[in-house]
C-alpha positions, 0 to 999 in steps of 0.5 A: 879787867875787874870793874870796881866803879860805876865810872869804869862800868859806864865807860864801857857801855852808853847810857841807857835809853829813856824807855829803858829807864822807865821800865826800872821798878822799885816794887813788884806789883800784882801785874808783875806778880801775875806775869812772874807766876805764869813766866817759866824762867825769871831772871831777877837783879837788884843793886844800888849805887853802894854795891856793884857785881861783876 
């Protein structure tokens, strides 16, 4: 199965919790600066509603 929609992506999973939504950032600022520089491994994922990966 290939996702190529937000609906057919939202179908498969729950919406994400309220505390997980807080935790979006649209910046990173000097906290998460300091923690990404002192982090041995960073996974970092970006995207906007236009653009879905699979």
């Amino acid at each position: 199965m290939q996702i190529q929609t937000t609906d057919q992506l939202r179908a498969l999973y729950k919406a994400p919790s309220e505390r997980a939504v807080l935790k979006e950032l649209m910046h990173i600022d000097s906290h998460l600066k300091r923690f990404i520089s002192l982090s041995p491994f960073l996974v970092i994922s970006s995207g906007d509603q236009h653009q879905l990966s699979c």
